[in-house]
C-alpha angles and dihedrals in degrees: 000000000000086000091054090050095046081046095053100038087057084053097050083046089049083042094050096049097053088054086047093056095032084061099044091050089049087049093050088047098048091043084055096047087053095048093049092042106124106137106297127084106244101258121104120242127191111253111272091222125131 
């Protein structure tokens, strides 16, 4: 049973440092998206122009 605890507790770390990467790399990505805010939506369009 002590192997099973040591076995599950690395799991809930691994766990824990994917959320915390997961939420770094959403916080880089919505700090982007507010310094490049200028009235579009961040996705790039083609040129309407005909």
């Amino acid at each position: 049973m002590g192997e099973d605890a040591n076995n599950k507790m690395s799991r809930e770390e691994r766990l824990a440092a994917r959320l915390r990467e997961n939420l770094r790399r959403r916080k880089a990505r919505s700090r982007g998206m507010r310094a490049g805010e200028s009235g579009d939506s961040g996705l790039s369009k083609p040129d309407a122009k005909s």
